[in-house]
PDB file of N, CA, C and O in Angstrom, chain B, residues numbered from 101:
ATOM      1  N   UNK B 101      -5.526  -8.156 -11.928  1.00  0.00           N
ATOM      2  CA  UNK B 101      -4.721  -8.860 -10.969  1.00  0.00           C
ATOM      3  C   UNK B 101      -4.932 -10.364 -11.077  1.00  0.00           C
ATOM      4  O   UNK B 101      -4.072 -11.238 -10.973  1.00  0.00           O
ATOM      5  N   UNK B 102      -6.110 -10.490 -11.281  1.00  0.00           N
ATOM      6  CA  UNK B 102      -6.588 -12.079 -11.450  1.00  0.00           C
ATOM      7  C   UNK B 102      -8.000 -12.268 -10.941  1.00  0.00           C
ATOM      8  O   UNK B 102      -8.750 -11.377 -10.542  1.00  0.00           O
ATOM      9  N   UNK B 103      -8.203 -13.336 -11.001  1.00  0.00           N
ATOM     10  CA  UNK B 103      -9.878 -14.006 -11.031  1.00  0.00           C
ATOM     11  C   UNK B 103      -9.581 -14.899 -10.339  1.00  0.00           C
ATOM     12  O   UNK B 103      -8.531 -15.490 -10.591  1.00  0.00           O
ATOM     13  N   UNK B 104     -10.282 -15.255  -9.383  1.00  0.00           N
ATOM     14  CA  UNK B 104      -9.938 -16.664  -7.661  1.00  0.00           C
ATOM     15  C   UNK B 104     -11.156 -17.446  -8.258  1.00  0.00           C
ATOM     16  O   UNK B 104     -11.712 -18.232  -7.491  1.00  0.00           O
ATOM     17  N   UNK B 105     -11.673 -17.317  -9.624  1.00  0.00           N
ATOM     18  CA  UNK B 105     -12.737 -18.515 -10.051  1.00  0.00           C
ATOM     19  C   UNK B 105     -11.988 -18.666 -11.010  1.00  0.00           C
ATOM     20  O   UNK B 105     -12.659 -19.296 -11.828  1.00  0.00           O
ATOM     21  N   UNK B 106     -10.894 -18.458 -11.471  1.00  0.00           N
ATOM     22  CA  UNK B 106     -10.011 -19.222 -12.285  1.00  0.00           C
ATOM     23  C   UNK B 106      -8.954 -19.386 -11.992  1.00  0.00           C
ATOM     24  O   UNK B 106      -8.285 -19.943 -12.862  1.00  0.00           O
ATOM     25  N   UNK B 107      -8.104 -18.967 -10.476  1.00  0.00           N
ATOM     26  CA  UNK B 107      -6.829 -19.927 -10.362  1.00  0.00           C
ATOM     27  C   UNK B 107      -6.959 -19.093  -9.147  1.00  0.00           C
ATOM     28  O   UNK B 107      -7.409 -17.949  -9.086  1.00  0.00           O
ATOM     29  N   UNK B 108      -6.414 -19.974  -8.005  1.00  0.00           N
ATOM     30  CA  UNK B 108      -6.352 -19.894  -6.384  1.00  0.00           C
ATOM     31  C   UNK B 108      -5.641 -18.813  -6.436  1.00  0.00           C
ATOM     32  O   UNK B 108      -4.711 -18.420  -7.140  1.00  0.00           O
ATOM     33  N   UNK B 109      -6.561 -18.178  -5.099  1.00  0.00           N
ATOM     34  CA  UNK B 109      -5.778 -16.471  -4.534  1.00  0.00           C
ATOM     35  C   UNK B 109      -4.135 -16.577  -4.145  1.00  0.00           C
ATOM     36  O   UNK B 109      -3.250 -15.721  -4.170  1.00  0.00           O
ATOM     37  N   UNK B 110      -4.121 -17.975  -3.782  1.00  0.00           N
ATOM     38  CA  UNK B 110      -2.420 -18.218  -3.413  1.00  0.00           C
ATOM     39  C   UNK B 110      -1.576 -18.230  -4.889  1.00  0.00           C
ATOM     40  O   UNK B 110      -0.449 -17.743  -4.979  1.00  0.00           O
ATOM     41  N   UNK B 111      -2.098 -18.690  -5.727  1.00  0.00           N
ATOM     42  CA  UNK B 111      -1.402 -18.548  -6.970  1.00  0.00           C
ATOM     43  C   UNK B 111      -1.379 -17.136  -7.632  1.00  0.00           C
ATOM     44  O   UNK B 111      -0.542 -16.693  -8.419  1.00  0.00           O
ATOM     45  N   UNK B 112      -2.426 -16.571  -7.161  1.00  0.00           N
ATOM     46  CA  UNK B 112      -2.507 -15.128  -7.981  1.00  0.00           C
ATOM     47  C   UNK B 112      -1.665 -13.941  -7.245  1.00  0.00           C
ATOM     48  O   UNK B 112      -1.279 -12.849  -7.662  1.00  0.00           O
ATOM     49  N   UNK B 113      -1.512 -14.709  -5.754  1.00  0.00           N
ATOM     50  CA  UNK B 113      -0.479 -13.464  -4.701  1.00  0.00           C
ATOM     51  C   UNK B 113       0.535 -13.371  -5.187  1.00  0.00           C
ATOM     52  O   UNK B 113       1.361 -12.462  -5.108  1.00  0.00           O
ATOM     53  N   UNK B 114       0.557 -14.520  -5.856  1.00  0.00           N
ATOM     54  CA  UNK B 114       2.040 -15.036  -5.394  1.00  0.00           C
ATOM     55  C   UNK B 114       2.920 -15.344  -7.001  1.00  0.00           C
ATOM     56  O   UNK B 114       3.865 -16.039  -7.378  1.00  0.00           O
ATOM     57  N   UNK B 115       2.051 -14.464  -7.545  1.00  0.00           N
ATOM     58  CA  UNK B 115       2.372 -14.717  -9.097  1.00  0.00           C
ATOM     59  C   UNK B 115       3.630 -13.128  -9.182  1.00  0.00           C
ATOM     60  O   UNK B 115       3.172 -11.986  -9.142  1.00  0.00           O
ATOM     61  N   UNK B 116       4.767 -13.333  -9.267  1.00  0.00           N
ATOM     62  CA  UNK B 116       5.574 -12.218  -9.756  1.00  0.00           C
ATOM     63  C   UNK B 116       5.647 -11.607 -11.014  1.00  0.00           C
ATOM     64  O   UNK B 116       6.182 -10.518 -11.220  1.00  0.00           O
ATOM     65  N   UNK B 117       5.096 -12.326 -11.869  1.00  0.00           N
ATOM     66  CA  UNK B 117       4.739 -11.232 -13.054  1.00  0.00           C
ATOM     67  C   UNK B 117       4.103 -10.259 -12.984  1.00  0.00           C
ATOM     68  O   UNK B 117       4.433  -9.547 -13.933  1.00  0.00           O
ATOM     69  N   UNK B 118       3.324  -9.771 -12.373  1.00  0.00           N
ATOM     70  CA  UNK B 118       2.150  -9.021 -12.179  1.00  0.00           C
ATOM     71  C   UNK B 118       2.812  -7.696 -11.081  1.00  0.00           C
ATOM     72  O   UNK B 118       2.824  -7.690  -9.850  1.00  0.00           O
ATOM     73  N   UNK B 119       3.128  -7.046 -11.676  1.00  0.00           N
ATOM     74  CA  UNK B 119       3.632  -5.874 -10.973  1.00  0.00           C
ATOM     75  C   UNK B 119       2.844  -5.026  -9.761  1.00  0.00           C
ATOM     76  O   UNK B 119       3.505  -4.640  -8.797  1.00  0.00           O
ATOM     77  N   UNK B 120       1.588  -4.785  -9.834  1.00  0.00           N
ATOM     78  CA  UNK B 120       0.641  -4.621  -8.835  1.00  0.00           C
ATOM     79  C   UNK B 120       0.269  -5.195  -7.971  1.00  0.00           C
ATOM     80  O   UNK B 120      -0.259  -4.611  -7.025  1.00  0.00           O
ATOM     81  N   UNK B 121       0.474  -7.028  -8.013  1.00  0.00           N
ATOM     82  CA  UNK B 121       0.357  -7.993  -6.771  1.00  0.00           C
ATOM     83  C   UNK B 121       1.560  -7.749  -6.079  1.00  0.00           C
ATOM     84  O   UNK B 121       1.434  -7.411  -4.902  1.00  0.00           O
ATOM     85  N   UNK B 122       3.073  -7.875  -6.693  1.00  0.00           N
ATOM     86  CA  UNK B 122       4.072  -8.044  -6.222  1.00  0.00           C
ATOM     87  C   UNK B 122       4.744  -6.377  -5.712  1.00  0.00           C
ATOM     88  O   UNK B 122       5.931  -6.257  -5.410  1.00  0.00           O
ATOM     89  N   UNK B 123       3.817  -5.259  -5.692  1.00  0.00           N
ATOM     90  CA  UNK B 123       4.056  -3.885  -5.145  1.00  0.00           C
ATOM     91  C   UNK B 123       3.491  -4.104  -4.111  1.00  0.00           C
ATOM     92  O   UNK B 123       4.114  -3.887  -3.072  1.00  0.00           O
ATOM     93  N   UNK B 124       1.982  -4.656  -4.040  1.00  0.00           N
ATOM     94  CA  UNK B 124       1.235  -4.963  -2.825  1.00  0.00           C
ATOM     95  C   UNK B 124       2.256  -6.128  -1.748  1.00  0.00           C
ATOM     96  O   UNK B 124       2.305  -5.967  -0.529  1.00  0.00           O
ATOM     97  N   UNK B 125       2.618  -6.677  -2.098  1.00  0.00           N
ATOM     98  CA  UNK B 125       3.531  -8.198  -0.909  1.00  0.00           C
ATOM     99  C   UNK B 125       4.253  -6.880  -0.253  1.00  0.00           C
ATOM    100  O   UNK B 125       3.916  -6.367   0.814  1.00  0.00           O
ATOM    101  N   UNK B 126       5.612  -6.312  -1.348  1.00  0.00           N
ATOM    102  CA  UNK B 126       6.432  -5.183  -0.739  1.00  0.00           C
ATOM    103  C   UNK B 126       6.227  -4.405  -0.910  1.00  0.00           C
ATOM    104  O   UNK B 126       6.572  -4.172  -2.068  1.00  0.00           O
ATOM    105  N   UNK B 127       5.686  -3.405  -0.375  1.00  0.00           N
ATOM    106  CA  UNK B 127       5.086  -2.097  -0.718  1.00  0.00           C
ATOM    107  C   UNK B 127       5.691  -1.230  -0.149  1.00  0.00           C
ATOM    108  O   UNK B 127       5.145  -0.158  -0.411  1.00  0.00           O
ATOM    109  N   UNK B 128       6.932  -1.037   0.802  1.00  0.00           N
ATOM    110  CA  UNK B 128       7.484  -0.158   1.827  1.00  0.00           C
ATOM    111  C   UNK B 128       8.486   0.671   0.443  1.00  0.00           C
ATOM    112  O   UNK B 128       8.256   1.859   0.217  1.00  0.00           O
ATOM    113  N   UNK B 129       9.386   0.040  -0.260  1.00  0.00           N
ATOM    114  CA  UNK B 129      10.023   1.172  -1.114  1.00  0.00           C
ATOM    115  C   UNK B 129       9.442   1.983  -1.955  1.00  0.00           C
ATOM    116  O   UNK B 129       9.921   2.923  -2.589  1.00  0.00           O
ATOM    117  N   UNK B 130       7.614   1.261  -1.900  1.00  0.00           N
ATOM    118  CA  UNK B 130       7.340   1.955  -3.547  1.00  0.00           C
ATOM    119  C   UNK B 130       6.019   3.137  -2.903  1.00  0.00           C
ATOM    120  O   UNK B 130       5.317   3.809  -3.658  1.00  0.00           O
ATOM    121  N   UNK B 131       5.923   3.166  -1.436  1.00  0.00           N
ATOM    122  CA  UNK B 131       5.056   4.036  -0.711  1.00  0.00           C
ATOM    123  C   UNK B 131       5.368   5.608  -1.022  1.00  0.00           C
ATOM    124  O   UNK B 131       6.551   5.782  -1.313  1.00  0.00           O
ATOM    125  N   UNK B 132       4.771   6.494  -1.024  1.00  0.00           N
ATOM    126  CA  UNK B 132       5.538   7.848  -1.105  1.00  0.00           C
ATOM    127  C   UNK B 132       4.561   8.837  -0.118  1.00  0.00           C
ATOM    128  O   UNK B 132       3.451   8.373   0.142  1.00  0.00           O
ATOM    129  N   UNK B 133       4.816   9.819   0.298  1.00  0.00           N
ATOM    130  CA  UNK B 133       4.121  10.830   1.019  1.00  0.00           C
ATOM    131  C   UNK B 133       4.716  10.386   2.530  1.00  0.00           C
ATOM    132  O   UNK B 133       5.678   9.758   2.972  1.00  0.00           O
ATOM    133  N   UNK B 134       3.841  10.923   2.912  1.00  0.00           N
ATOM    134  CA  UNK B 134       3.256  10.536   4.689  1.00  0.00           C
ATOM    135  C   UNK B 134       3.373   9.291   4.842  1.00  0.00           C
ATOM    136  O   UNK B 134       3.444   9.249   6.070  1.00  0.00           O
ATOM    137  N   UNK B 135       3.451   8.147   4.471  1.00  0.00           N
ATOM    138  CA  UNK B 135       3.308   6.987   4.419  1.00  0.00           C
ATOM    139  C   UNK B 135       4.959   6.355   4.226  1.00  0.00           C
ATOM    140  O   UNK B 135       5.361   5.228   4.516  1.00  0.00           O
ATOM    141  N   UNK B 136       5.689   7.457   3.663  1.00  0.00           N
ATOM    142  CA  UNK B 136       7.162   6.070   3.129  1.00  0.00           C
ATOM    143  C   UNK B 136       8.018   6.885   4.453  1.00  0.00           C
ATOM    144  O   UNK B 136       8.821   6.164   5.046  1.00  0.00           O
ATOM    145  N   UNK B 137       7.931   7.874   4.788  1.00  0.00           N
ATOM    146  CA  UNK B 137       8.207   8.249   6.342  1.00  0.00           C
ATOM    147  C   UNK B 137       8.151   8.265   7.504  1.00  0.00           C
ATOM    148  O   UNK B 137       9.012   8.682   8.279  1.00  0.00           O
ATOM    149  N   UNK B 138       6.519   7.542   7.890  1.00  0.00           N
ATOM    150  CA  UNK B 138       6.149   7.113   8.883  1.00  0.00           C
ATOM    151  C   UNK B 138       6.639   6.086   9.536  1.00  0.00           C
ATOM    152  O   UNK B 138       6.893   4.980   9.058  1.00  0.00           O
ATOM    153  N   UNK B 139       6.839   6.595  11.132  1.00  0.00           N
ATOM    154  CA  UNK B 139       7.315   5.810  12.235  1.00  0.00           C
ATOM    155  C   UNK B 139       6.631   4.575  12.820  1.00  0.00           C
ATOM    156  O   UNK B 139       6.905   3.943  13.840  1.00  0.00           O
ATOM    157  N   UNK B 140       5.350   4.335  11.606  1.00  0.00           N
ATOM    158  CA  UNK B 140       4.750   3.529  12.512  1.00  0.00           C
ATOM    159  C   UNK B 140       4.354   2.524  11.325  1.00  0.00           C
ATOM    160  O   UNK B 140       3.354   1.849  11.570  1.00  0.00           O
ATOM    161  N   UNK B 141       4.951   2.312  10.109  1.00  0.00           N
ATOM    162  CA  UNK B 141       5.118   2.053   8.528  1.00  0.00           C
ATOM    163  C   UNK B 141       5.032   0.325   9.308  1.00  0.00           C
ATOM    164  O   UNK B 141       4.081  -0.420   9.074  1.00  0.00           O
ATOM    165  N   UNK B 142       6.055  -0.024  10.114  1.00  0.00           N
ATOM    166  CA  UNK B 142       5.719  -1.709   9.948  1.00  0.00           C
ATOM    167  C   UNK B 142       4.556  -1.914  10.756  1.00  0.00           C
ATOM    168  O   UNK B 142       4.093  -3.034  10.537  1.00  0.00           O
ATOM    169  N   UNK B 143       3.804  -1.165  11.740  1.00  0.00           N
ATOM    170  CA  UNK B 143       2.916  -1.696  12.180  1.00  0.00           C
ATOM    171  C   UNK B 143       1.837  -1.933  10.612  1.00  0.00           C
ATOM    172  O   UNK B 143       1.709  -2.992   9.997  1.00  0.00           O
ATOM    173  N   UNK B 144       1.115  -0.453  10.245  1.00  0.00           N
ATOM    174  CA  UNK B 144       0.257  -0.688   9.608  1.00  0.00           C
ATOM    175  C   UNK B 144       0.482  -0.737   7.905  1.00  0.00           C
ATOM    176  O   UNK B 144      -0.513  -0.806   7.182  1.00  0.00           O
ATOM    177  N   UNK B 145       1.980  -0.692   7.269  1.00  0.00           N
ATOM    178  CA  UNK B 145       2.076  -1.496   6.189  1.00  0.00           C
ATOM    179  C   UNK B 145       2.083  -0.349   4.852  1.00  0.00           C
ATOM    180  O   UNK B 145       2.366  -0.583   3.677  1.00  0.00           O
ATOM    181  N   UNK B 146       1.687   0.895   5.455  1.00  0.00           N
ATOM    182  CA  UNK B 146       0.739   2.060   4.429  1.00  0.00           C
ATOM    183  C   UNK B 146      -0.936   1.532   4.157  1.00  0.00           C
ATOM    184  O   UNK B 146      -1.568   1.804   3.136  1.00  0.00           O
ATOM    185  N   UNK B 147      -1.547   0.600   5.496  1.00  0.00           N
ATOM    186  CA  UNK B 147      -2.857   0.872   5.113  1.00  0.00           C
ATOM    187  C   UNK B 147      -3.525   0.636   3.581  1.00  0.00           C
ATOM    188  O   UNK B 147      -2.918   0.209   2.599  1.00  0.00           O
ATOM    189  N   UNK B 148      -4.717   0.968   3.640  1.00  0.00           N
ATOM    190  CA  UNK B 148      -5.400   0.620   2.353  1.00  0.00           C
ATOM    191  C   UNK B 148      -4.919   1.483   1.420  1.00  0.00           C
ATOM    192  O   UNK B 148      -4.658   2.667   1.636  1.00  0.00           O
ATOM    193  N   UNK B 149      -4.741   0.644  -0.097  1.00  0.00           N
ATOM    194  CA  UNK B 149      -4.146   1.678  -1.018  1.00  0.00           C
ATOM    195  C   UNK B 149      -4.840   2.354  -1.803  1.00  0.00           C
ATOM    196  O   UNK B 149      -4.551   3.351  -2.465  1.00  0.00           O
ATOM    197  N   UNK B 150      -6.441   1.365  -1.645  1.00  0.00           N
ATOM    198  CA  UNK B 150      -7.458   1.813  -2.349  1.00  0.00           C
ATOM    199  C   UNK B 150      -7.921   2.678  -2.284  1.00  0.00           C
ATOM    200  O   UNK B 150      -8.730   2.895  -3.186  1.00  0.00           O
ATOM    201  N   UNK B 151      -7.778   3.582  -1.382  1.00  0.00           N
ATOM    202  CA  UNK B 151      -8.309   4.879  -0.823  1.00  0.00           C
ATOM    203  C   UNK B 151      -6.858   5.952  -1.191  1.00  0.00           C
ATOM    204  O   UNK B 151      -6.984   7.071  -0.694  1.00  0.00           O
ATOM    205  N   UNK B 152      -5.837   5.780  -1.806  1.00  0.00           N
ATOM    206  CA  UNK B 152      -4.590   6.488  -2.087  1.00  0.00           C
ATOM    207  C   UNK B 152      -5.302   6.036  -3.819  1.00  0.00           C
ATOM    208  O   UNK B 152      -6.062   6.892  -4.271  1.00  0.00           O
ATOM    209  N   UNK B 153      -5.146   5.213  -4.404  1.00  0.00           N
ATOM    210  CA  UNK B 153      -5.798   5.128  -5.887  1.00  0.00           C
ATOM    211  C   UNK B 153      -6.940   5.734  -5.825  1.00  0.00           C
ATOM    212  O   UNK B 153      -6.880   6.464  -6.815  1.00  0.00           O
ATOM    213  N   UNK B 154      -8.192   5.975  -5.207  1.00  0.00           N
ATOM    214  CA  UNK B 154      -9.287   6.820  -5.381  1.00  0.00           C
ATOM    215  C   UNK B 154      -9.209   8.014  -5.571  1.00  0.00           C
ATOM    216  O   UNK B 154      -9.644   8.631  -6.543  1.00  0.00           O
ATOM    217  N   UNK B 155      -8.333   8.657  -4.143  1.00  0.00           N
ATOM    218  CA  UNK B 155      -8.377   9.862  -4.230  1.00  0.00           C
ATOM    219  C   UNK B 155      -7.382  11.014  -4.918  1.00  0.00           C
ATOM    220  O   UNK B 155      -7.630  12.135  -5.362  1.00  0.00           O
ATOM    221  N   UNK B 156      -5.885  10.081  -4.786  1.00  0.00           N
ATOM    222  CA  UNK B 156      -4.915  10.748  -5.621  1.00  0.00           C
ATOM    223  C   UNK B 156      -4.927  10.014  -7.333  1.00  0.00           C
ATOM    224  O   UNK B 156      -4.780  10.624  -8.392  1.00  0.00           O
ATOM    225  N   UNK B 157      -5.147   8.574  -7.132  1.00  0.00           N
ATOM    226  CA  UNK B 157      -4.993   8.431  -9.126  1.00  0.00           C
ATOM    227  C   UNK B 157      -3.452   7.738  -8.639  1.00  0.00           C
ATOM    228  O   UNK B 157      -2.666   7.622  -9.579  1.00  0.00           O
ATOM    229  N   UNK B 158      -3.065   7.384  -7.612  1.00  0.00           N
ATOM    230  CA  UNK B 158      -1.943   6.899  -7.275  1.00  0.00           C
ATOM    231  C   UNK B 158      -1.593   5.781  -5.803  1.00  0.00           C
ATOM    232  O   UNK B 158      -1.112   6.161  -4.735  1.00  0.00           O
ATOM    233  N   UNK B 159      -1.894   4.724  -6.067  1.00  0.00           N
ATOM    234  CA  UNK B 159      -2.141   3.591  -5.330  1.00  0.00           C
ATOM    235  C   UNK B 159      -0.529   3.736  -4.344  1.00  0.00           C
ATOM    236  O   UNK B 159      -0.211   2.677  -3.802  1.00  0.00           O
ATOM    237  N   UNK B 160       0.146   4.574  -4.178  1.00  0.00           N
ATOM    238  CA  UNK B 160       1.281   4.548  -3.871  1.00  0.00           C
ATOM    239  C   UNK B 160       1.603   5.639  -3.176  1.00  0.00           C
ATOM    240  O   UNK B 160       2.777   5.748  -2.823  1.00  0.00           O
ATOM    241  N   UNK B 161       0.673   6.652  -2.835  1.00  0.00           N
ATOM    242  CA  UNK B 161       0.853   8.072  -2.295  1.00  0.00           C
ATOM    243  C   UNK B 161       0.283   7.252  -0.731  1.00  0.00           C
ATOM    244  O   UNK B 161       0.068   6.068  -0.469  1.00  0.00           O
ATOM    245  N   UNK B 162       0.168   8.634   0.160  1.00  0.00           N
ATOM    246  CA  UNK B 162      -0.483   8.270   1.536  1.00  0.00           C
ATOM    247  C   UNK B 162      -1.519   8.190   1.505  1.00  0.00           C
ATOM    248  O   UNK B 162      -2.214   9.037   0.944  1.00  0.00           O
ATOM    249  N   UNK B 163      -1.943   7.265   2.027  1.00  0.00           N
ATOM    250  CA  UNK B 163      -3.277   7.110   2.668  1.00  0.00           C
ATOM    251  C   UNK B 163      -4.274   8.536   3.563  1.00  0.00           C
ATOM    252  O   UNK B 163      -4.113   9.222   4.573  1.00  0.00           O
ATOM    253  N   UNK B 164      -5.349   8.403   2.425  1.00  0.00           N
ATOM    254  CA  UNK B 164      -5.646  10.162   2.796  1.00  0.00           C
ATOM    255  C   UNK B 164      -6.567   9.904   4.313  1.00  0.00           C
ATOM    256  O   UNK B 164      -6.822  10.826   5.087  1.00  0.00           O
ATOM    257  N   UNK B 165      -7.006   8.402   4.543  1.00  0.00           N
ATOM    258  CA  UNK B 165      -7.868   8.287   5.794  1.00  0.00           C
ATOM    259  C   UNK B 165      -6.825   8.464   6.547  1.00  0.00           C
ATOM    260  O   UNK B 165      -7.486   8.498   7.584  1.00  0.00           O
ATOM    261  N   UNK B 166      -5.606   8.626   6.964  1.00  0.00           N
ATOM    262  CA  UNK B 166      -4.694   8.228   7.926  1.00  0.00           C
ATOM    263  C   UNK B 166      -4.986   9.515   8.888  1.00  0.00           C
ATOM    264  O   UNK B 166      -4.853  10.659   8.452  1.00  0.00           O
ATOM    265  N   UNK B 167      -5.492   9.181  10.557  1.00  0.00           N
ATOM    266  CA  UNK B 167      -5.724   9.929  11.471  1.00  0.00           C
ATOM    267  C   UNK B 167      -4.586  10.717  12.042  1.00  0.00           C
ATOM    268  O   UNK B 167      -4.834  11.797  12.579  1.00  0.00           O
ATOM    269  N   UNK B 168      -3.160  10.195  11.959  1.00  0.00           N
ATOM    270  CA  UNK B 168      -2.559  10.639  13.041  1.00  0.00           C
ATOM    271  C   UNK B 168      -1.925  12.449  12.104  1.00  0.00           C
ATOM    272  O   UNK B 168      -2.322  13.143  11.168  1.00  0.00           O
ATOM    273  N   UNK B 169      -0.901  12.478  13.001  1.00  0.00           N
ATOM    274  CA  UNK B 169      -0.688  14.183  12.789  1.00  0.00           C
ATOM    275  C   UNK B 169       0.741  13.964  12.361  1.00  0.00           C
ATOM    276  O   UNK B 169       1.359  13.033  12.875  1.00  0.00           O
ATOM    277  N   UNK B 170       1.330  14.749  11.453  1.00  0.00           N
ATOM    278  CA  UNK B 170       2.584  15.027  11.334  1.00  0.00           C
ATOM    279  C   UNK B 170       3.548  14.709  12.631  1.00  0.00           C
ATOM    280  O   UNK B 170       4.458  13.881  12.669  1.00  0.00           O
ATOM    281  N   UNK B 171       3.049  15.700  13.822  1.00  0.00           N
ATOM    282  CA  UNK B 171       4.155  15.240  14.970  1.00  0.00           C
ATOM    283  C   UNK B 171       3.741  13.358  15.554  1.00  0.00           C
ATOM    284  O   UNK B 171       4.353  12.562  16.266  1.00  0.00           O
ATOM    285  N   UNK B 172       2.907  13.318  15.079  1.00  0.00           N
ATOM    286  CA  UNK B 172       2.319  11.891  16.077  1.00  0.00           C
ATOM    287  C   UNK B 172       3.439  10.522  14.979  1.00  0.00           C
ATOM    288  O   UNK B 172       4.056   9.538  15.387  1.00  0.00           O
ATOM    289  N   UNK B 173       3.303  11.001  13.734  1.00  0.00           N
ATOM    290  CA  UNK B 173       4.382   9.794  13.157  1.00  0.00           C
ATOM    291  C   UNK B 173       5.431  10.215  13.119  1.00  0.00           C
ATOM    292  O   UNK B 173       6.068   9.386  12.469  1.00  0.00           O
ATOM    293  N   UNK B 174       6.386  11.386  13.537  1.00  0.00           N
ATOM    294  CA  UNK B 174       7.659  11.539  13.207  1.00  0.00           C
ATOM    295  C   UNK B 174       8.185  12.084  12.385  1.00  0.00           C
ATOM    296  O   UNK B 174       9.407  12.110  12.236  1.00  0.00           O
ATOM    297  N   UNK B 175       7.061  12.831  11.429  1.00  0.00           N
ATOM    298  CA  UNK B 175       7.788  13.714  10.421  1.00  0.00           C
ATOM    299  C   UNK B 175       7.357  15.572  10.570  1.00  0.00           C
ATOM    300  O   UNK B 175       7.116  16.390   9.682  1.00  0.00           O
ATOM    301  N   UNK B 176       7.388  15.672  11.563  1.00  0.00           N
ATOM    302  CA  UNK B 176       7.319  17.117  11.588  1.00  0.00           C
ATOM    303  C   UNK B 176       8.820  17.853  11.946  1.00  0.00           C
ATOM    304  O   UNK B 176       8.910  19.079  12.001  1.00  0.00           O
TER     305      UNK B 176
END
């Protein structure tokens, strides 16, 4: 993604080449599971993705910490 001891975190956010920074800014179309359905998607964004890359191998699935329940976000 980049190195912030070789060029400012604002330059590296904000760099659009980089397909993984610029999934992270918008991340709502490229979410999938529990997460691109949820009713509550603009509060918390899909949450950490790092924990969706750990456990699925896919920085883009749901968030497997996510507490609430099928009926509690709206997709049951």
């Amino acid at each position: 993604m980049g190195n912030v001891l070789e060029r400012p975190f604002g330059q590296i956010w904000t760099d659009e080449s980089n397909p993984i920074v610029s999934g992270l800014r918008d991340r709502k179309e490229l979410l999938k599971g529990r997460c691109a359905r949820c009713s509550y998607l603009d509060i918390c964004n899909g949450n950490l993705r790092a924990r969706a890359e750990a456990v699925f191998g896919d920085m883009w699935r749901e968030d497997p910490a996510c507490y609430l329940t099928d009926e509690e976000i709206g997709i049951s």
